[in-house]
C-alpha positions in Angstrom: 19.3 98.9 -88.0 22.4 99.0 -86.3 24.9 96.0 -86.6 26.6 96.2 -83.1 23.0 96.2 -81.7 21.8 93.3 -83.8 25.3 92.1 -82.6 24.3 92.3 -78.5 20.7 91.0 -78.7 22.3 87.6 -79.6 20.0 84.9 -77.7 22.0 81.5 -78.3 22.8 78.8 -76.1 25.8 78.5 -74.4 28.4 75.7 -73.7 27.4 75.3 -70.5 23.5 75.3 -71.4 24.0 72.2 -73.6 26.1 70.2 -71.8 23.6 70.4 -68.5 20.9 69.8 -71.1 22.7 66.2 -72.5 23.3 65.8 -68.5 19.9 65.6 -68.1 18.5 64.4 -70.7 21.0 61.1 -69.9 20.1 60.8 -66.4 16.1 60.5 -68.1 17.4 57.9 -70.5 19.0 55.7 -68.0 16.1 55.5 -65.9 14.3 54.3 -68.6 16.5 51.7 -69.8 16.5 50.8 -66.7 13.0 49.5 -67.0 12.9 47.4 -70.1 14.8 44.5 -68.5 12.5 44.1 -65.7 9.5 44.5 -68.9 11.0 41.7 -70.4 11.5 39.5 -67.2 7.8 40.2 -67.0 6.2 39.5 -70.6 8.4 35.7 -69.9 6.3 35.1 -66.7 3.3 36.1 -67.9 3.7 33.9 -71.3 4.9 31.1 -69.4 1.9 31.1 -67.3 -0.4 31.5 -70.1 1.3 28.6 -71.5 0.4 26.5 -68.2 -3.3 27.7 -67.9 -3.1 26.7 -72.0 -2.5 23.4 -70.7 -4.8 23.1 -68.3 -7.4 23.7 -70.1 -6.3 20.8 -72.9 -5.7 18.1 -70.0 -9.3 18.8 -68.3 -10.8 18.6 -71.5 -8.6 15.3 -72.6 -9.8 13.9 -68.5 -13.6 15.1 -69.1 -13.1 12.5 -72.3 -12.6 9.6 -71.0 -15.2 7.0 -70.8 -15.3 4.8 -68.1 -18.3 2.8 -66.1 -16.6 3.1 -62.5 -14.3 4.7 -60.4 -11.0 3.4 -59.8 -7.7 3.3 -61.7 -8.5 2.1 -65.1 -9.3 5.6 -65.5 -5.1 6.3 -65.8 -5.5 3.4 -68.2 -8.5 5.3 -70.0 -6.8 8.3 -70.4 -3.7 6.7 -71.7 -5.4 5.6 -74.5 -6.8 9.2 -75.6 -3.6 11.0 -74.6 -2.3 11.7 -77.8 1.3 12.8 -76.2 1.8 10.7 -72.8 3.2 7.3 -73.0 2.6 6.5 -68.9 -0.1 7.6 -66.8 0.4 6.9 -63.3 -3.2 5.8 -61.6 -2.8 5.5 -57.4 -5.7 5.5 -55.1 -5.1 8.5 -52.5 -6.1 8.3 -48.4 -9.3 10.4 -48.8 -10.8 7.9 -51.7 -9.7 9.9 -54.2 -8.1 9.0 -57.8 -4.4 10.7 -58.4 -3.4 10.8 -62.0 0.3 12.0 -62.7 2.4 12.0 -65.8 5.0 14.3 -67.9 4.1 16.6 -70.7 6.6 16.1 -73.4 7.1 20.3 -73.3 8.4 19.4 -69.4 5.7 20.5 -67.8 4.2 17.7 -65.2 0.4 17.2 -64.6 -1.9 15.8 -61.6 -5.3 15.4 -61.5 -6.9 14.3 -58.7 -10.5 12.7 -59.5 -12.9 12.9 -56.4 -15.3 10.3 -55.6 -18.9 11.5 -56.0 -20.3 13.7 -53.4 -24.9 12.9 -52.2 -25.6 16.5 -54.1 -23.2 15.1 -56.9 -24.7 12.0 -57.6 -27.9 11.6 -60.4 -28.9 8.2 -61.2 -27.1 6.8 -63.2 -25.2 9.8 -63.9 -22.3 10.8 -61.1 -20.3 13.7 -61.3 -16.8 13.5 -60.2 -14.7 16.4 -59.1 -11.6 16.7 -60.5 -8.7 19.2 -59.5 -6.2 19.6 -62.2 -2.7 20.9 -61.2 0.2 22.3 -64.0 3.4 22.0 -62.3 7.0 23.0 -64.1 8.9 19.8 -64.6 11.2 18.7 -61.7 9.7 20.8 -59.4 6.9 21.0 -57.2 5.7 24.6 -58.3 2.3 25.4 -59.1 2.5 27.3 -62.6 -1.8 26.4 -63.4 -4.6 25.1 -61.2 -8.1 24.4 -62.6 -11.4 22.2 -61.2 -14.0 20.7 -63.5 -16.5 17.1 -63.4 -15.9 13.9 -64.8 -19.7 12.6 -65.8 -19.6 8.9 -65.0 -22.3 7.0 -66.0 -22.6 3.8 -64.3 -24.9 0.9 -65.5 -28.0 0.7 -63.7 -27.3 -2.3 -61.5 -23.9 -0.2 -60.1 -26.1 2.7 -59.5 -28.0 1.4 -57.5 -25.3 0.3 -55.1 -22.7 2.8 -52.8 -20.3 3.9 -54.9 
């Protein structure tokens, strides 16, 4: 075989070929960094969130605890008592009848549940069912990070259940 022929069939890249290659080849890379911030800005909401809903679930549970024989504020008083982590429940009545328990998490989140009186279809003597509408709110503010609805079984003695409640 001829060496000036070998020579001429050279198939290599050029300067220029490389340099629009690591052109590219950056422009791609960019745009993909690009994205991970925005990832990671999305993986914090979502954990915070889960982190809310985590809670919401605990308080519902710690309110579907509490033993009580009628509805009105001692049930802020009641729930003190099981609340391993609260020092102060605040217990108001609210304008529709309802119950409005409030108090700060000691992670800085800040709960209300709001305890409904006892609907007809809610009511089985002596056993009455009491709504309850939890809300998970980030401490200081007025955001809704977690919402969640579940009963509070009251059982009342028999002479109360008898009566309007």
């Amino acid at each position: 075989m001829n060496i000036r022929a070998f020579k001429r069939n050279e198939q290599g890249l050029t300067l220029v070929e490389i340099l629009a290659t690591l052109v590219i080849i950056g422009i791609v890379f960019i745009g993909i960094m690009a994205i991970f911030p925005q990832m990671t800005f999305f993986n914090e909401r979502t954990e915070v969130k889960l982190d809310a809903m985590s809670i919401a679930r605990a308080e519902i549970e710690l309110v579907k605890q509490v033993q009580v024989q009628s509805f009105d504020t001692n049930i802020g008083t009641e729930l003190e008592e099981i609340h391993p982590d609260v020092e102060v429940v605040n217990s108001t009545a609210g304008s529709s009848g309802e119950i409005i328990l409030s108090y700060q998490l000691p992670n800085g989140y800040y709960v209300e549940a709001f305890i409904y009186p006892a609907e007809e279809d809610e009511q089985f003597h002596p056993v009455y069912l009491h709504q309850v509408h939890l809300v998970v709110m980030e401490g200081g503010t007025s955001r809704k990070m977690s919402e969640t609805y579940a009963y509070l079984e009251i059982e009342y003695p028999p002479d109360v259940a008898e009566e309007s409640i």
